[in-house]
C-alpha positions in Angstrom: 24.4 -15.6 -3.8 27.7 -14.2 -5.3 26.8 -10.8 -2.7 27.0 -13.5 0.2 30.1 -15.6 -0.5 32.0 -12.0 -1.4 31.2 -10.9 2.2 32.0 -13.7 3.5 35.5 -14.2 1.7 36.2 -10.3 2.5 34.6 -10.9 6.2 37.5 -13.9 6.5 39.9 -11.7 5.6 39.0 -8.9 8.0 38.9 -11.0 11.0 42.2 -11.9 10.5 43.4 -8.6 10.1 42.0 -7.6 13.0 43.3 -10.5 15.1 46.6 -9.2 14.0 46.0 -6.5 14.6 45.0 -6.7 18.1 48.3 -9.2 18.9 50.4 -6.4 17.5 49.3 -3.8 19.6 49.2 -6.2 23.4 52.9 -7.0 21.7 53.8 -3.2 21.2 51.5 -1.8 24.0 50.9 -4.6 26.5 47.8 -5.4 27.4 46.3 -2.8 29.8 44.4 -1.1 27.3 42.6 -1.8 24.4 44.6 -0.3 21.9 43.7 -3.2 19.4 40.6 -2.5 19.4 41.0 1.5 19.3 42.9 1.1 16.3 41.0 -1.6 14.5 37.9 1.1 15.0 39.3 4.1 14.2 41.8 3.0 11.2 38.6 0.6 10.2 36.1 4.1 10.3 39.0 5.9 8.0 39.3 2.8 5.6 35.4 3.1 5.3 35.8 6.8 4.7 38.2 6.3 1.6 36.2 3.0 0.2 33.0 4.6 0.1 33.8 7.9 -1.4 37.1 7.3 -3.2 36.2 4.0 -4.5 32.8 3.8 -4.5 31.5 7.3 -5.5 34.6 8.9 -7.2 35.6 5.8 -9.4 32.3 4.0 -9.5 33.5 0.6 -8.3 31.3 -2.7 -8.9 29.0 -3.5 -6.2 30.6 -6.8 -6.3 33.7 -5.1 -4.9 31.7 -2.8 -2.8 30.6 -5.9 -1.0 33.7 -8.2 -0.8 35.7 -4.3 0.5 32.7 -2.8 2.7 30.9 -5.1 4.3 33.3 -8.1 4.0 36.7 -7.0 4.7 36.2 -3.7 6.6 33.0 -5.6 8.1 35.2 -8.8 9.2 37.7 -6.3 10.6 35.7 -3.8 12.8 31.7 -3.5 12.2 32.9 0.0 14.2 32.9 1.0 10.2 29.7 0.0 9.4 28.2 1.8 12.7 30.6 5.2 11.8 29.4 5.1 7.9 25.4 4.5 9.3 25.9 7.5 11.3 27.4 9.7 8.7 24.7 8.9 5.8 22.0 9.9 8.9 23.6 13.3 9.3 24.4 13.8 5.4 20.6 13.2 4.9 19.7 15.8 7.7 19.0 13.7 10.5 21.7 14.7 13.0 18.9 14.0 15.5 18.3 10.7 14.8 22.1 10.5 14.1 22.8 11.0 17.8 19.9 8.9 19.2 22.0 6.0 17.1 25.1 6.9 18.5 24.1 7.0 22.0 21.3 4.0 21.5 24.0 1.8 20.1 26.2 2.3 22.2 24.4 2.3 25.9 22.2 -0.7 24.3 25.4 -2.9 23.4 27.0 -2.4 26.7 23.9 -3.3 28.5 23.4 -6.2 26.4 27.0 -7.6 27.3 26.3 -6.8 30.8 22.8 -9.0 30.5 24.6 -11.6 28.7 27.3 -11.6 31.3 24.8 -11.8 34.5 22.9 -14.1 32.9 25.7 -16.8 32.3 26.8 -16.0 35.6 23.5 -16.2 37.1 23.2 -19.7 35.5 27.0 -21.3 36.3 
């Protein structure tokens, strides 16, 4: 139970940070290209980089803070992360393969799915 309220504390957090984030960049950037998002997933995919072997496997940090870092904070603020770390521990166990089929999968899958969910709505309204 402590596992779930530590994600969900962290996930609070990284939402807001990435709400932030995103005003930031339509402030900076305006507002015809995501560069919110870009950044939120590639500085999110770095963060996740440095947690999980600086932190995690260098200095052996509690899994306590492993959840409330990893999957609440950097989860609440991009699950990009999440999906770049997944890839990574499929190629470091030899599955580059399967690594790619993820990639691709995930991401041709997700943008179908929005498209269904769009049409559908639509469809209905």
């Amino acid at each position: 139970m402590i596992n779930l309220l530590l994600v969900m504390a962290g996930g609070g957090l990284g939402a807001g940070m990435r709400h932030l984030s995103n005003l930031a960049a339509v402030r900076f950037f305006g507002s015809g290209f995501p560069w919110g998002t870009a950044f939120v997933n590639v500085f999110g995919s770095f963060l996740m980089g440095v947690l999980v072997e600086l932190l995690a496997r260098k200095l052996g940090m509690s899994q306590h803070w492993r959840m409330f870092l990893a999957s609440g904070c950097l989860g609440g603020f991009t699950t990009f992360s999440s999906f770049s770390l997944d890839t990574m521990n499929l190629i470091d166990k030899g599955a580059a393969g399967l690594a790619i089929a993820y990639v691709a999968g995930s991401v041709i899958l997700g943008v179908a799915a929005l498209f269904a969910g769009l049409l559908s709505v639509r469809a209905l309204l």
